[in-house]
Backbone as JSON, one array per atom type, in Angstrom:
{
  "sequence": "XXXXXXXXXXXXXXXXXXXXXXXXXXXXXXXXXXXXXXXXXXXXXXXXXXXXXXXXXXXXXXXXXXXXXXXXXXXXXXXXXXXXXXXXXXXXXXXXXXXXXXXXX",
  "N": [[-11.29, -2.45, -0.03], [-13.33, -4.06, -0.56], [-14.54, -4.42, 1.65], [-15.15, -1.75, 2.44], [-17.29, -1.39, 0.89], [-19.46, -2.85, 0.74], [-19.88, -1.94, 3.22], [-20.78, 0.19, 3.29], [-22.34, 0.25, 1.69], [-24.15, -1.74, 3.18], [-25.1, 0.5, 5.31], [-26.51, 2.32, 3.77], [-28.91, 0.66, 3.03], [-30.14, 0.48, 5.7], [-29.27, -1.48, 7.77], [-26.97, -1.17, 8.73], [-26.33, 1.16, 11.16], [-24.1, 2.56, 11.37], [-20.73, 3.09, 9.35], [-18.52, 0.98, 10.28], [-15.97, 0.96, 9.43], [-13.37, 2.92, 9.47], [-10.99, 3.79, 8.17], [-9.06, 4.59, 5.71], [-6.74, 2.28, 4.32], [-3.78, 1.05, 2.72], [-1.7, -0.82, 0.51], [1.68, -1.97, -0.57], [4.09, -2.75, -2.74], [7.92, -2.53, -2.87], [10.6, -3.14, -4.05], [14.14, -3.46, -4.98], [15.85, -4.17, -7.91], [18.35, -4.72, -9.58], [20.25, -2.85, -8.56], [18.21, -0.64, -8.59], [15.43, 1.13, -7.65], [12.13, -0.28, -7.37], [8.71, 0.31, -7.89], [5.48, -1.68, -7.02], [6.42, -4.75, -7.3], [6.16, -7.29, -10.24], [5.99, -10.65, -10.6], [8.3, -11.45, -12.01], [9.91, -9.58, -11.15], [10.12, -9.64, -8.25], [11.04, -12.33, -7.7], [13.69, -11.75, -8.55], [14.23, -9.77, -6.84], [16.93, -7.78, -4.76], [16.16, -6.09, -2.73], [13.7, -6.67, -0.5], [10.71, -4.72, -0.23], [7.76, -4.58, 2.0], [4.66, -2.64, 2.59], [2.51, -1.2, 4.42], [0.16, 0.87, 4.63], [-1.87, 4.41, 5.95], [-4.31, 6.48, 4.91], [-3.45, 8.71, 5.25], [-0.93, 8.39, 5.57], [0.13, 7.09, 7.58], [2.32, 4.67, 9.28], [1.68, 1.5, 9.29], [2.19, -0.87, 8.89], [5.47, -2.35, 8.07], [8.01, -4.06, 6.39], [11.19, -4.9, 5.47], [13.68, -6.41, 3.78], [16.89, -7.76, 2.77], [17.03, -9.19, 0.63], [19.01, -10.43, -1.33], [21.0, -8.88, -0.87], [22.63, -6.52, 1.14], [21.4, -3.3, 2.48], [20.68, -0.13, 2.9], [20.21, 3.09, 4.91], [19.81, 5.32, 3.27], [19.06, 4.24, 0.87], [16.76, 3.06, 1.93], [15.06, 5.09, 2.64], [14.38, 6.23, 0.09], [13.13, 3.77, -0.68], [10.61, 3.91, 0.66], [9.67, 6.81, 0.33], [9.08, 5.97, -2.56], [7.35, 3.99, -2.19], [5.33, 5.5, -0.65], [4.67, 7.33, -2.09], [2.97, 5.23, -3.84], [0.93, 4.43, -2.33], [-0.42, 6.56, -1.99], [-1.75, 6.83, -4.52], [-3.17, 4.66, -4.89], [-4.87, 5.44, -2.48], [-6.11, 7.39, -3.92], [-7.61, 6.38, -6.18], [-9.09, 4.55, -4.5], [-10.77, 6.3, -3.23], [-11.97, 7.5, -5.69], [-13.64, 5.23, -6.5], [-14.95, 4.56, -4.31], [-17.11, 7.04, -4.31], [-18.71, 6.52, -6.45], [-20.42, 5.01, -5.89]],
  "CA": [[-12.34, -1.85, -0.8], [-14.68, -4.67, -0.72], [-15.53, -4.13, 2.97], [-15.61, -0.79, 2.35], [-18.3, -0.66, -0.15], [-20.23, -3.53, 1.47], [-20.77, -1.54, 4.87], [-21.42, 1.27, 2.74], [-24.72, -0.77, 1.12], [-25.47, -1.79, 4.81], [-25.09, 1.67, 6.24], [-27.72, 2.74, 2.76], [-29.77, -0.02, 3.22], [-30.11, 0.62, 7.32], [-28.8, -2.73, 8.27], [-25.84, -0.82, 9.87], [-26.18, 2.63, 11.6], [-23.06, 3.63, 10.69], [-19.91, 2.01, 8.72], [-17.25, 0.18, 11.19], [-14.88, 0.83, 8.76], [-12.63, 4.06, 10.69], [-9.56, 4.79, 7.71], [-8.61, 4.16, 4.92], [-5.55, 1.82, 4.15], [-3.43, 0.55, 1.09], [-0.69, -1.46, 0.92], [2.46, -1.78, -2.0], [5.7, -3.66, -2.48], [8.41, -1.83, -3.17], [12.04, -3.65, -4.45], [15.63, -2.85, -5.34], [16.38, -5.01, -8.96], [19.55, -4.34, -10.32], [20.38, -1.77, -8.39], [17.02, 0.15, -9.35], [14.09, 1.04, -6.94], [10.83, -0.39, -8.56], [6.98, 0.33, -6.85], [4.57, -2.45, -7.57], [6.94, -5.2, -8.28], [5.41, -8.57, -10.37], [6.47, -11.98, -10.28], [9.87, -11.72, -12.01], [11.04, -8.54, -10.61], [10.21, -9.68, -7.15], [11.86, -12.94, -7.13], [15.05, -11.5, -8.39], [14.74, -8.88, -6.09], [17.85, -7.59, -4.35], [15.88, -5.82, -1.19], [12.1, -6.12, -0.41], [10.42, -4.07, 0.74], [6.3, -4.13, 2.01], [4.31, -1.19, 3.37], [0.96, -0.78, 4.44], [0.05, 2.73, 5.41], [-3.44, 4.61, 6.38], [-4.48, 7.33, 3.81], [-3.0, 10.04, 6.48], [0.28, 8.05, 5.39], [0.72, 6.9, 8.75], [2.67, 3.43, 8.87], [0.54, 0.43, 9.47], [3.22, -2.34, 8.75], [6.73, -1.45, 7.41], [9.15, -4.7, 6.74], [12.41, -4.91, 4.56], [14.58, -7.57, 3.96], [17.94, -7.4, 2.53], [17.03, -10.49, -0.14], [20.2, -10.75, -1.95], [22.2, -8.13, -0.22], [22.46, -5.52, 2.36], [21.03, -1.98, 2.04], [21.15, 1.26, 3.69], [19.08, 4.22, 5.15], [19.31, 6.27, 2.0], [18.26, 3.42, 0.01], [16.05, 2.55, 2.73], [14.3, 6.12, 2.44], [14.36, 6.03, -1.15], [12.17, 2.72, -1.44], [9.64, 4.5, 1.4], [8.96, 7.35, -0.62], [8.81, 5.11, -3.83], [5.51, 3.47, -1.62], [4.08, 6.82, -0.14], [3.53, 7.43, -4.13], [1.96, 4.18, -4.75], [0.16, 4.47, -1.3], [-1.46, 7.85, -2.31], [-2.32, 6.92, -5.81], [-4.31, 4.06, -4.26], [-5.78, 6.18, -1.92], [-7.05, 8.51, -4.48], [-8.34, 5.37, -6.2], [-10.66, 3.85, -3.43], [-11.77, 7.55, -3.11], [-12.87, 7.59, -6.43], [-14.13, 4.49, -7.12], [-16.22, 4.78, -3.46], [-17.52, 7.68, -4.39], [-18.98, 6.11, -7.48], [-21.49, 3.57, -5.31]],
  "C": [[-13.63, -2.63, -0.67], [-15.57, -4.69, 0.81], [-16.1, -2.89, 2.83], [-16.94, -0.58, 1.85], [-19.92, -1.82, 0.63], [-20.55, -2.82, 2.67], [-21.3, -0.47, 4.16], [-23.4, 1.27, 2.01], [-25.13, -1.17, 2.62], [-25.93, -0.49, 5.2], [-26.94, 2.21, 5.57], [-29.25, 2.17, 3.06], [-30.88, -0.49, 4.89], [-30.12, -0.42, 7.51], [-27.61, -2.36, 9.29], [-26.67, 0.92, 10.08], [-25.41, 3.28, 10.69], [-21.97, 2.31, 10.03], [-18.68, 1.92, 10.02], [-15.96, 0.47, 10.93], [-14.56, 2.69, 9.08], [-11.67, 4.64, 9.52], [-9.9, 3.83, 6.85], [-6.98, 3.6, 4.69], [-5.41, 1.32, 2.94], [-2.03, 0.12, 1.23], [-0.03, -1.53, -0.27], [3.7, -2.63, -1.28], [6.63, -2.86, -3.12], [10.25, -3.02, -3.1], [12.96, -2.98, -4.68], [15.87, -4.27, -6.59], [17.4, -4.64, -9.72], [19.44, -3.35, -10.09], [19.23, -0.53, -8.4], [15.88, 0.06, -8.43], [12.94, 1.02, -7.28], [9.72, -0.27, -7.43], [6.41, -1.02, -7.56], [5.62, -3.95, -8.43], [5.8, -6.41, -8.94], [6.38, -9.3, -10.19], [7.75, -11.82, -10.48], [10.73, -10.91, -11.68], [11.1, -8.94, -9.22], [10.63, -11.1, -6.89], [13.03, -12.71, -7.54], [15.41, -10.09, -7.88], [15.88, -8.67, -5.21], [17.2, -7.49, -2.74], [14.42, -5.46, -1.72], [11.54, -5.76, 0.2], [8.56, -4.28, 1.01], [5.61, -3.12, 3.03], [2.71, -1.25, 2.83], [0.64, 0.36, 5.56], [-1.38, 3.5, 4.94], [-3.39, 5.75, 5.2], [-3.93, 8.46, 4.31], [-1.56, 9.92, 6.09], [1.16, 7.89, 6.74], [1.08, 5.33, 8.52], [1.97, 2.62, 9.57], [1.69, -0.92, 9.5], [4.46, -1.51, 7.92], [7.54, -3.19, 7.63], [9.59, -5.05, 5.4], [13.07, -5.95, 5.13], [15.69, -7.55, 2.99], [17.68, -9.33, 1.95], [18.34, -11.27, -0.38], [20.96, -10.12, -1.41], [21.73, -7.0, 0.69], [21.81, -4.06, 1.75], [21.05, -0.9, 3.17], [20.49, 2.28, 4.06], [18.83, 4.67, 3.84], [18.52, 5.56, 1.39], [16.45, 3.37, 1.05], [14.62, 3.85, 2.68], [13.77, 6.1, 0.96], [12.96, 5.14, -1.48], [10.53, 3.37, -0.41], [9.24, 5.55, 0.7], [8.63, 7.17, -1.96], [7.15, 4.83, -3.23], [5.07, 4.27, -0.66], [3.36, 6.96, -1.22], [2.51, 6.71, -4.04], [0.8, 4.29, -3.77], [-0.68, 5.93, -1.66], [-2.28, 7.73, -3.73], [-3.32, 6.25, -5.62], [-4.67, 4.59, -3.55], [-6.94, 6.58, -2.65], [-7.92, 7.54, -5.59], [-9.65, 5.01, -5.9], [-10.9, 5.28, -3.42], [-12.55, 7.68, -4.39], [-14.08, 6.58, -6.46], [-15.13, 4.51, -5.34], [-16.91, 5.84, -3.46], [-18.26, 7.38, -5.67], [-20.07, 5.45, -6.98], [-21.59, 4.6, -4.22]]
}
């Protein structure tokens, strides 16, 4: 966001032509804690996370980074799908986010 809005004041201010900045991206953590697929974990859900997951994906919801780790124990496609559309959510909510809030400046 903060590049974003910064090329956006150059672009205004004609210091840039145009903005550099090509897509929008957003990134989320996504866990398994007792059994339970959480979005957004904090501190104490994500060190007694079971399986973690992080995902950074373009506003198109194309994948950008994708890596899981089987913390405490193993996991499985389903699950494995499961925690991916857990962080498409969170990945679209932040989308619609930076759309507002750059449309604000």
């Amino acid at each position: 966001m903060a590049i974003a809005l910064a090329c956006k004041r150059l672009v205004q201010e004609g210091k840039l032509a145009k903005s550099p900045v090509s897509r929008q991206i957003a990134a989320v953590s996504v866990g398994v804690v007792g059994s339970e697929v959480l979005l957004d974990l904090d501190y104490s859900e994500d060190k007694d996370a079971e399986v973690d997951l992080n995902l950074v994906m373009t506003a198109d919801l194309d994948f950008i980074e994708l890596q899981a780790s089987g913390e405490e124990s193993v996991f499985g496609g389903e699950q494995l799908e499961k925690m991916i559309e857990y962080g498409r959510r969170g990945i679209k909510e932040l989308v619609l986010k930076q759309e507002q809030l750059l449309s604000l400046h």
